[in-house]
N, CA and C atoms as an extended XYZ file, in Angstrom:
336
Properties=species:S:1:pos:R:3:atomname:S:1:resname:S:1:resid:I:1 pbc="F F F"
N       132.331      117.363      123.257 N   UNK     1
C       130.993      117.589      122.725 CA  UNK     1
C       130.894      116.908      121.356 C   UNK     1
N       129.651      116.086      120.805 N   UNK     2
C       129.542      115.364      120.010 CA  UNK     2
C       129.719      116.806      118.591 C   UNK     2
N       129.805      115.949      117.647 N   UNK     3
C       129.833      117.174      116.275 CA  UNK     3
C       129.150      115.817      115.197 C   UNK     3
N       127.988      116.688      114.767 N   UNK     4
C       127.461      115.814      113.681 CA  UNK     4
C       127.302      116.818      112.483 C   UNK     4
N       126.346      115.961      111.610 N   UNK     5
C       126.084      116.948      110.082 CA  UNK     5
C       124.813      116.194      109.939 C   UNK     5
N       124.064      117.129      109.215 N   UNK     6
C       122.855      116.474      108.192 CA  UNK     6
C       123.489      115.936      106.730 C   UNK     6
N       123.072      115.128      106.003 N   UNK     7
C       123.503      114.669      104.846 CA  UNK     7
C       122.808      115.918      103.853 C   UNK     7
N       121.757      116.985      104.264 N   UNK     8
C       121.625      118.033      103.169 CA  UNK     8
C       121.172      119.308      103.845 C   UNK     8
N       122.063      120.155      103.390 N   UNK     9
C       122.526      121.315      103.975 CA  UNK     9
C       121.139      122.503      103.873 C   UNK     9
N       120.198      121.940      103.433 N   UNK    10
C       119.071      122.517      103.283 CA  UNK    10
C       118.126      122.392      105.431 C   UNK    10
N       118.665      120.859      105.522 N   UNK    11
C       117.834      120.959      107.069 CA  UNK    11
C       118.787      121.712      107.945 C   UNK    11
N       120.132      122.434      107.462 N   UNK    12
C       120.968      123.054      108.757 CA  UNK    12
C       120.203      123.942      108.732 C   UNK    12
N       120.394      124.478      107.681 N   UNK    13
C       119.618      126.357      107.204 CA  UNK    13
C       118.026      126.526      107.661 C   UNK    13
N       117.220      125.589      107.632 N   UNK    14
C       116.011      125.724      108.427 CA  UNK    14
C       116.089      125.438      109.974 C   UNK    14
N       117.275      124.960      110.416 N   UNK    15
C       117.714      125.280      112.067 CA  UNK    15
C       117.543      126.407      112.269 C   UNK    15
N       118.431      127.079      111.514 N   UNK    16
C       119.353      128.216      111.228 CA  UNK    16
C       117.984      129.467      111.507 C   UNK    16
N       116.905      129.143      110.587 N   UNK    17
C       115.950      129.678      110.370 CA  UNK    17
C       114.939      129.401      111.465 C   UNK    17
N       115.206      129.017      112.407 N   UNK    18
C       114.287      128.278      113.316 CA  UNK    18
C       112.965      127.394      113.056 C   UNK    18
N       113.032      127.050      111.950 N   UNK    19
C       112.104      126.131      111.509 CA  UNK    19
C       112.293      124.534      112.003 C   UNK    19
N       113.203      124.386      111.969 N   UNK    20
C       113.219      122.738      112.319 CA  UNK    20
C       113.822      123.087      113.873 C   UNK    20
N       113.056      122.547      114.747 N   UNK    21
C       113.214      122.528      115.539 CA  UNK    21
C       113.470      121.238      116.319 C   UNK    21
N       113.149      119.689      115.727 N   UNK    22
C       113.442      118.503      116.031 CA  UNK    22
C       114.187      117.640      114.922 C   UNK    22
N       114.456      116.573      115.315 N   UNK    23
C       115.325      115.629      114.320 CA  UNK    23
C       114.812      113.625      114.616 C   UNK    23
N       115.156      113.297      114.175 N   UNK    24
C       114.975      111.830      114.529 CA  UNK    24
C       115.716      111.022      113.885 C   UNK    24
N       115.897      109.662      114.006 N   UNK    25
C       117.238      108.677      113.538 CA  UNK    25
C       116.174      107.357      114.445 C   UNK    25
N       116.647      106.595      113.758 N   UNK    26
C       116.942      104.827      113.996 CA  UNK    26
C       117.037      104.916      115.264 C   UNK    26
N       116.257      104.244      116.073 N   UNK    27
C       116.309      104.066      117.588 CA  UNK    27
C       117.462      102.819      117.691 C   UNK    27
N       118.811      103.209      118.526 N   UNK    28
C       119.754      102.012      118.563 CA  UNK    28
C       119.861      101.629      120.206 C   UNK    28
N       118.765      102.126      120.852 N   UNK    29
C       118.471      101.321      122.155 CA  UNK    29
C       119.006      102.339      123.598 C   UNK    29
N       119.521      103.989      122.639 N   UNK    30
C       119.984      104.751      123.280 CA  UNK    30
C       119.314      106.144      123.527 C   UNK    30
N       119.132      106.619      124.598 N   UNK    31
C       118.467      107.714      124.726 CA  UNK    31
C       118.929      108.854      125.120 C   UNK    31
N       118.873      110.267      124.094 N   UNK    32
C       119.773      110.926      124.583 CA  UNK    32
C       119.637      111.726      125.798 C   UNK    32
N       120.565      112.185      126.276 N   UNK    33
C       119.735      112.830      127.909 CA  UNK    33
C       119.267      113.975      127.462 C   UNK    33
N       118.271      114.579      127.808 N   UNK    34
C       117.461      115.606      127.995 CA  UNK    34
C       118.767      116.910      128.824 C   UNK    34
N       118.999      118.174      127.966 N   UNK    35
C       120.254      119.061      128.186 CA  UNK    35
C       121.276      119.050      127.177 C   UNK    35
N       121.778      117.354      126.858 N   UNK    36
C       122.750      117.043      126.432 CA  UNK    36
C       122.931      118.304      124.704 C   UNK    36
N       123.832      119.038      124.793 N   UNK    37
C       124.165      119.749      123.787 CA  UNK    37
C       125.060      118.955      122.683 C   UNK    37
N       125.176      119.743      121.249 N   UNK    38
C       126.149      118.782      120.807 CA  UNK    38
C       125.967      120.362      119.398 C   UNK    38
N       126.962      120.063      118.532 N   UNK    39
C       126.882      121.127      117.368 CA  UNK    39
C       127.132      120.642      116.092 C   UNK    39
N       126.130      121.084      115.147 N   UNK    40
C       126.066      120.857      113.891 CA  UNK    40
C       127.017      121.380      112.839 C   UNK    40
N       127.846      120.439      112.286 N   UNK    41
C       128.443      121.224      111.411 CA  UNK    41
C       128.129      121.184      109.843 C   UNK    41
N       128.811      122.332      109.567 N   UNK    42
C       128.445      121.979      107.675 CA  UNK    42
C       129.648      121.983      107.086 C   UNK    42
N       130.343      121.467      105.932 N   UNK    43
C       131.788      121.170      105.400 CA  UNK    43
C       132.411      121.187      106.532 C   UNK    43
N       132.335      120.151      107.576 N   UNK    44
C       133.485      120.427      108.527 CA  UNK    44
C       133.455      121.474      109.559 C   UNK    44
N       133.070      122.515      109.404 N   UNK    45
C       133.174      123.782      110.710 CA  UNK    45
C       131.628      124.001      111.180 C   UNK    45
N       132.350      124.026      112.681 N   UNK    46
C       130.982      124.214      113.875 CA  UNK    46
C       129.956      125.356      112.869 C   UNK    46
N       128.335      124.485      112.831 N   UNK    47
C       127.549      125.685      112.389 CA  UNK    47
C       126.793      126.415      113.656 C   UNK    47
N       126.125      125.552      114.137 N   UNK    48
C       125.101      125.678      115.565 CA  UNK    48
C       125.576      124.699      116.106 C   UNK    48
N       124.989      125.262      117.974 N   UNK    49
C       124.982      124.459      119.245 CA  UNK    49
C       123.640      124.440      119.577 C   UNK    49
N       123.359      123.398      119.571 N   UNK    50
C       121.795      122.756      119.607 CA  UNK    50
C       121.578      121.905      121.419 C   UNK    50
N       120.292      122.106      122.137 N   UNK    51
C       120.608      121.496      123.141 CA  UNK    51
C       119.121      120.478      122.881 C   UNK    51
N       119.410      119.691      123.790 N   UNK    52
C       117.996      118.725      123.529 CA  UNK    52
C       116.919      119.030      124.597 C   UNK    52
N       115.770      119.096      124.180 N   UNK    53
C       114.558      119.645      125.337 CA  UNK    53
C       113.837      118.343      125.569 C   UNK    53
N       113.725      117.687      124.948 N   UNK    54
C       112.996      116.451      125.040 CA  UNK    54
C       112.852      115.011      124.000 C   UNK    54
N       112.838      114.237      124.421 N   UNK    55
C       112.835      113.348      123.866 CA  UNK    55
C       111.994      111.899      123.723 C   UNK    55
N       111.567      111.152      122.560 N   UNK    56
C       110.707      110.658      122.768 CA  UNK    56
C       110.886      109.025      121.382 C   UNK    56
N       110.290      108.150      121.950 N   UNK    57
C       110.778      107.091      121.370 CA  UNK    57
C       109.553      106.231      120.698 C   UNK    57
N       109.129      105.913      119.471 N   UNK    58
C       107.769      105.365      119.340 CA  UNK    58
C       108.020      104.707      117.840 C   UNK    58
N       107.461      103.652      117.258 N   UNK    59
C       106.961      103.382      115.931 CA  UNK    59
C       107.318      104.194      114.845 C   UNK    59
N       108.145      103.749      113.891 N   UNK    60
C       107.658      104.844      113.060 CA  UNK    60
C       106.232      104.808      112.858 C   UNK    60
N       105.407      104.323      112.233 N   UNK    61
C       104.088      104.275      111.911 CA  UNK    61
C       103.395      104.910      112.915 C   UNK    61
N       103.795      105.104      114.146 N   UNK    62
C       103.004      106.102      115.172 CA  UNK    62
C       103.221      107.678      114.978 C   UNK    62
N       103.932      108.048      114.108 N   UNK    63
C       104.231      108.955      113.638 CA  UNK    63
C       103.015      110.335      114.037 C   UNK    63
N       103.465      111.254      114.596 N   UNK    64
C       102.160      112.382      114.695 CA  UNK    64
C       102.504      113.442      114.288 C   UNK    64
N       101.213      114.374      113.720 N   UNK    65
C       101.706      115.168      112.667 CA  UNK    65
C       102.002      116.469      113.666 C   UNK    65
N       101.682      116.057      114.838 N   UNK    66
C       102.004      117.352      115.905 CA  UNK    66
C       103.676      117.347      115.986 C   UNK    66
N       103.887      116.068      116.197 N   UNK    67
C       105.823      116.311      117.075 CA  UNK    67
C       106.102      116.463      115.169 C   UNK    67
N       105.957      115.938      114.159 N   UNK    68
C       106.259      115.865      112.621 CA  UNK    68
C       107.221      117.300      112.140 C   UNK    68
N       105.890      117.934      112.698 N   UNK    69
C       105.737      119.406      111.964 CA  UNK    69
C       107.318      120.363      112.524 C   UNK    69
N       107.308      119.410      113.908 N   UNK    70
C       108.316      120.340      114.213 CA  UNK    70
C       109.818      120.016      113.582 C   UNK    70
N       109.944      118.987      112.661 N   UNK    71
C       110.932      118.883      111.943 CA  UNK    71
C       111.302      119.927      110.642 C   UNK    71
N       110.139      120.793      110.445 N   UNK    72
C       110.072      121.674      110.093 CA  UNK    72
C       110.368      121.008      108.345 C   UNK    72
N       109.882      120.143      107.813 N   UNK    73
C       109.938      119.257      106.423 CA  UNK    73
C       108.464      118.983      105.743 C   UNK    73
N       108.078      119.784      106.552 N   UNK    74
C       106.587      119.266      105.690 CA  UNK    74
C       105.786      118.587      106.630 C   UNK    74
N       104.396      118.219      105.899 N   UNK    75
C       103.451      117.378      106.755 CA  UNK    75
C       104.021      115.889      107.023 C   UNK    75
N       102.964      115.377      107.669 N   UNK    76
C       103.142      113.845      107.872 CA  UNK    76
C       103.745      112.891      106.791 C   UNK    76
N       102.776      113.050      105.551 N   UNK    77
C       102.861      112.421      104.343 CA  UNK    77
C       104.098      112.639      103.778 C   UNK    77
N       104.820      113.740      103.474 N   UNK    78
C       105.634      114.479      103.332 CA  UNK    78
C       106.986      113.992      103.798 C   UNK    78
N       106.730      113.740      104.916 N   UNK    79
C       107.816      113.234      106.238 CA  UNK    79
C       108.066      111.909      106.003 C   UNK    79
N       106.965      111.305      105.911 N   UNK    80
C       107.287      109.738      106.031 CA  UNK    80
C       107.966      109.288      104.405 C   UNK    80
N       107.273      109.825      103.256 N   UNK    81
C       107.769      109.036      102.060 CA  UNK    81
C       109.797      109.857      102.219 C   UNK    81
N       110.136      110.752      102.492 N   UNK    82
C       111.538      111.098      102.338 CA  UNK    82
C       112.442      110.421      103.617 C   UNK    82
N       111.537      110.350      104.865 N   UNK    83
C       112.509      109.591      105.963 CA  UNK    83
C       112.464      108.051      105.542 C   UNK    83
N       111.580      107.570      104.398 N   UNK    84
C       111.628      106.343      104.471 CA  UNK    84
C       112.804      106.127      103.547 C   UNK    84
N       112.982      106.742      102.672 N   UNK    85
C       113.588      106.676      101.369 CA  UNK    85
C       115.003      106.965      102.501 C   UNK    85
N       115.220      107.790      103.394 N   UNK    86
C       116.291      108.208      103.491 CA  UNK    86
C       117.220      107.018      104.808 C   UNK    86
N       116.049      106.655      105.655 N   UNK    87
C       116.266      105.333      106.344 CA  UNK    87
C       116.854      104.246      105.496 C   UNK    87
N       116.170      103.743      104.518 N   UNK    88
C       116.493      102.674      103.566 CA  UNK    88
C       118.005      102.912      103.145 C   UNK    88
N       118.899      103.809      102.857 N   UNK    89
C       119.685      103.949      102.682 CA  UNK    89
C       120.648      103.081      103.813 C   UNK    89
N       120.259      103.255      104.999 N   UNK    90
C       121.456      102.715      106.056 CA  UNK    90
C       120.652      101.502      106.834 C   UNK    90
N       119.465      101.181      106.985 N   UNK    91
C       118.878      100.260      107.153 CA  UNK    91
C       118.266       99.662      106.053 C   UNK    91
N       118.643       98.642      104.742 N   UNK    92
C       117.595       98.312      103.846 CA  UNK    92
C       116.111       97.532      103.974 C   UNK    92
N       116.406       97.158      105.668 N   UNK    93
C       114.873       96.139      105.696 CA  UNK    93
C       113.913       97.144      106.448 C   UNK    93
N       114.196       98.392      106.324 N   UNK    94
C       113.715       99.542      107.073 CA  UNK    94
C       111.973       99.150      106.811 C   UNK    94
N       111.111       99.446      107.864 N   UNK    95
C       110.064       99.341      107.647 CA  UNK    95
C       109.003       99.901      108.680 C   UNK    95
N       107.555      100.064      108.433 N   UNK    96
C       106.981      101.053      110.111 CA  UNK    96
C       107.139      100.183      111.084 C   UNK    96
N       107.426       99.330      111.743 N   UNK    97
C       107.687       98.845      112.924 CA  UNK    97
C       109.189       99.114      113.669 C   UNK    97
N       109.978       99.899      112.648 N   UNK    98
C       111.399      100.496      113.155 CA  UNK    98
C       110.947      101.456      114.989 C   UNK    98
N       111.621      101.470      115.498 N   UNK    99
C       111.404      102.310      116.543 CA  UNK    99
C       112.189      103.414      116.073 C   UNK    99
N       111.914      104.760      116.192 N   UNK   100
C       112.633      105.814      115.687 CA  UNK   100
C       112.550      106.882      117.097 C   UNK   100
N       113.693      107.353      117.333 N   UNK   101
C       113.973      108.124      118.692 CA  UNK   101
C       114.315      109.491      118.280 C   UNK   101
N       113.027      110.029      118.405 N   UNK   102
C       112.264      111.950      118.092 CA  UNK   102
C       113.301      112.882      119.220 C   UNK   102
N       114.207      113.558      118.776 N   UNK   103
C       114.922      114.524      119.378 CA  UNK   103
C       114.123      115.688      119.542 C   UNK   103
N       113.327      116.792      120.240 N   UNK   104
C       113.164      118.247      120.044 CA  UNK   104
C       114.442      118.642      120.660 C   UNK   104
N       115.160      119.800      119.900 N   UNK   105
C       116.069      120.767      119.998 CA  UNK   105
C       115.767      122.182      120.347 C   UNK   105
N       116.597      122.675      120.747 N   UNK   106
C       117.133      124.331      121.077 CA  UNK   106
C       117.814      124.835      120.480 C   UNK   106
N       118.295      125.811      119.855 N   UNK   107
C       119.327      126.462      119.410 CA  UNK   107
C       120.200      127.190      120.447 C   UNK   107
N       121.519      127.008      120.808 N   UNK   108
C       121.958      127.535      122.166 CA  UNK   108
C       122.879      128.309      121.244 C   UNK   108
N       123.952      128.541      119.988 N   UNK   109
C       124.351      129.301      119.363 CA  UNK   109
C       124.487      129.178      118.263 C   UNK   109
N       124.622      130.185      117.032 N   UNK   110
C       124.899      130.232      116.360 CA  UNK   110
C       126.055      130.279      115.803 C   UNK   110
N       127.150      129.630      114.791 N   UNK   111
C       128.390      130.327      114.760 CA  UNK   111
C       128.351      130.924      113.436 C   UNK   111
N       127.577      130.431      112.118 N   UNK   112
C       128.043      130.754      110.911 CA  UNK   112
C       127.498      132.581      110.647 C   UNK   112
């Protein structure tokens, strides 16, 4: 089973909280399967087991404030100036024509 992290421990805890309920990343031409589970960790140890409900692949600039919200970060506006800032970091020619691939999640357990 895959094991990832957020780079700020503020989006585990609104998992945690059931607020963020989706995620998104850099579309690299891969789609994850719909089921596929995987668990979040924080310093290293399993936090949550997250499963994927759906998934969806579009523009950034197509951005909608419906699937947005469920990242649980704020509005649209909100969303886009910190994912841009935070894209630019690992893509520098990052720009709205990126394709970005929208995860919605489940929470299947908790461990912390």
């Amino acid at each position: 089973m895959i094991r990832w992290s957020f780079d700020d421990d503020k989006l585990l805890d609104l998992v945690i909280l059931g607020k963020k309920r989706a995620t998104c990343s850099v579309y690299s031409g891969k789609i994850t399967p719909i089921g596929e589970e995987s668990i979040i960790t924080r310093d290293g140890k399993d936090a949550v087991k997250i499963k994927v409900i759906a998934v969806k692949v579009f523009k950034f600039k197509e951005a909608k404030e419906e699937d947005i919200i469920k990242e649980g970060e704020g509005n649209l506006e909100t969303w886009r100036k910190v994912h841009i800032e935070f894209f630019k970091k690992y893509y520098p020619d990052f720009n709205d024509d990126f394709d970005i691939l929208f995860e919605e999640f489940e929470v299947v357990e908790i461990y912390e």
